[in-house]
N, C-alpha and C positions, 0 to 999 in steps of 0.2 A: 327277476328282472330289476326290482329295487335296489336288490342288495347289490346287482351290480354294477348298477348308477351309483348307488352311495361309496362302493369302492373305488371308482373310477376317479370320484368325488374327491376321495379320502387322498389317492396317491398323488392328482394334481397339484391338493393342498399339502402336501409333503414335499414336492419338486420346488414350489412358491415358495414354502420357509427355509427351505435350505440355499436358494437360489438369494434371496434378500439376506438369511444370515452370512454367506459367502461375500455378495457387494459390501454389506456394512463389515467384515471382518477387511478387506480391500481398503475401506473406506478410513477405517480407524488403525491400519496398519502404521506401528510406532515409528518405522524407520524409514520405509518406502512410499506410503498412504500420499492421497492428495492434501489430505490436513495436516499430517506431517511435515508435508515440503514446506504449507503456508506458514504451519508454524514458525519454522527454520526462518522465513523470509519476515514473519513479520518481530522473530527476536531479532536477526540482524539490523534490520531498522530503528531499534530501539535501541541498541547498543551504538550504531553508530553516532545518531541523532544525539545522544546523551553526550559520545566525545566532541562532536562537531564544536563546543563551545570554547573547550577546553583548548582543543588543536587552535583555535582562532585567536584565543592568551598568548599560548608556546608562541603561536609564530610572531606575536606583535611581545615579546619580552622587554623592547629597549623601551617600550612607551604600556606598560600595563592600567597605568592610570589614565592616559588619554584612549587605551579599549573601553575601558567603565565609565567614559564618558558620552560615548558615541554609540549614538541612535542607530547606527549599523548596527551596531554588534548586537545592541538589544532588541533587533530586530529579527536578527538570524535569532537570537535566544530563545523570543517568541514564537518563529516558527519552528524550530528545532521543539517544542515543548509541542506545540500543535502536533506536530505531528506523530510523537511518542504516545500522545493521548489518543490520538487517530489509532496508530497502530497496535498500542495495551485492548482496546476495546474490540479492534480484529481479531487479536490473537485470542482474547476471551473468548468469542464466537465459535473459532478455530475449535480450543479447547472443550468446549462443550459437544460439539459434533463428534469430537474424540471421546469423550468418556461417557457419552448415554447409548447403552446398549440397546437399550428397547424404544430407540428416538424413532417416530412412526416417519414414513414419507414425506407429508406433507409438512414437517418440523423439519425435517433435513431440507428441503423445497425453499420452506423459506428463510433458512439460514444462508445457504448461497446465493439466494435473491438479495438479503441482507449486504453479503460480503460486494458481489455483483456491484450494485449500488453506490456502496461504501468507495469502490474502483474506479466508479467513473467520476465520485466527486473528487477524490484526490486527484485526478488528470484535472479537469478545471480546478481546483485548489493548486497546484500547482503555474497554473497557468497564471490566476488573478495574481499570487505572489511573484510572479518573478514580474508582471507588469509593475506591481509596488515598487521592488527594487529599482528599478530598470527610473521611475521615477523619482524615489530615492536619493537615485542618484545625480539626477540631474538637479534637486534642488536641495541637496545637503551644503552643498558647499558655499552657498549664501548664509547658512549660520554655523556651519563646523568648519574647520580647513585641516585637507589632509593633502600631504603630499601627492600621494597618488592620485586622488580626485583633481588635485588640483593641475596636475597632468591631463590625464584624462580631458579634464576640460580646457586647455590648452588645444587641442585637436580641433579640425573644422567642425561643426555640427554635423553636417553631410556627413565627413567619418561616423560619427558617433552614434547617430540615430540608423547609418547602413549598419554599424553592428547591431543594436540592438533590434532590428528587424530581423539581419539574418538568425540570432539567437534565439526571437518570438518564432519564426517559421522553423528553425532547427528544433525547439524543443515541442511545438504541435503535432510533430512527424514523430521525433523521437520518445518525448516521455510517453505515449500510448504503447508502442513498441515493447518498449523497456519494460513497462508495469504489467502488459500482457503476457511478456516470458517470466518474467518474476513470479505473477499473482494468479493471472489470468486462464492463462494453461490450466492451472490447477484449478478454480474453479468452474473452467467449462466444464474438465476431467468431472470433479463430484457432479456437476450438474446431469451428463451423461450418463454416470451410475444412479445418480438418483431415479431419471426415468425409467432405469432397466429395474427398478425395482417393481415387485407385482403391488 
């Protein structure tokens, strides 16, 4: 009777290692894996955010000197860098969940808690930055003068603050959206394999 509790014992804990080796081979798959995609998403981020400065020179070529003068531009610089930093430390996190083969449950747990987290501050970090701008802009142009701005402010206020509203409500709807299909999918995905693990 022992020996065949202790077998019964033995083959459940053989269905349990092979069943958690299967999710984490899932889990860590290079091409297709949920760390994988985030990987991809949070290289892209980082490659872009790196050009975004550059792209913002190229297009102001006729006045490059009045770009390196202007608190805009070192403003996007700023968050552009923020956000590389942001996304180098995901993608680290990423990376780690990819290469430890013997990362127990509760490590994998709370790496995606980590990432989780890390998701919703950037939805508000995006949010508090674009109210900066958005102010920005309305009081640059008392110490800097750009042509555009100085357009811009030519406009009724009424215009001006209905756009920036509709853009504060367009982008509360949309950046969660956006960062959920990008980011989010994939770490509900791991989250979901994590609990199937025994």
């Amino acid at each position: 009777m022992e020996l065949d509790d202790l077998k019964e014992t033995w083959q459940q804990t053989s269905i349990n290692k092979k069943t958690n080796l299967d999710i984490m081979d899932l889990i860590q798959h290079k091409s297709y894996g949920p760390v994988a995609a985030l990987k991809r998403g949070y290289k892209k981020q980082i490659i872009f955010m790196a050009m975004l400065p550059a792209i913002l020179v190229l297009t102001n070529m006729d006045n490059v000197a009045g770009v390196f003068r202007s608190v805009m531009f070192w403003s996007y610089v700023a968050f552009c860098i923020g956000i590389i930093i942001f996304a180098s430390n995901n993608y680290r996190i990423a990376q780690k969940m990819e290469g430890m083969d013997a990362m127990v449950k509760s490590n994998l747990e709370q790496q995606t808690q980590i990432l989780q987290g890390r998701m919703n501050q950037i939805i508000i970090g995006l949010r508090l930055v674009l109210i900066y701008f958005i102010i920005l802009t309305e009081v640059m142009p008392y110490f800097q003068h750009y042509r555009t701005l100085a357009y811009w402010h030519s406009l009724s206020p009424l215009i001006r603050f209905g756009a920036y509203t509709t853009l504060l409500v367009a982008q509360y709807f949309l950046s969660r959206k956006i960062i959920q299909r990008k980011f989010g999918q994939h770490i509900d995905y791991l989250r979901q394999l994590v609990r199937e693990m025994q």
